[in-house]
C-alpha angles and dihedrals in degrees: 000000000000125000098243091057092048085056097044094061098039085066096042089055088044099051083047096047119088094203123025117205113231122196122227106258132189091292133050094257119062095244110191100020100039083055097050089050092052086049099043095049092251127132116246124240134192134183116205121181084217150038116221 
């Protein structure tokens, strides 16, 4: 599958998604994904295996 097609549908299931799960990056805030979600009109989710 090209990489234009893959995506395309990552956005297409994005634009369709209400929240959006973010995994936990190298920062407290999710970066790259917490951006596209926001763009996108998801919600933002993250899962933490603690609370501080």
């Amino acid at each position: 599958m090209k990489r234009s097609a893959v995506l395309g549908t990552y956005r297409k299931e994005l634009y369709r998604s209400k929240f959006c799960i973010c995994p936990r990056g190298k920062t407290q805030v999710g970066g790259v994904c917490l951006a596209e979600s926001m763009t996108f009109g998801c919600v933002p989710g993250q899962q933490f295996d603690s609370v501080e």
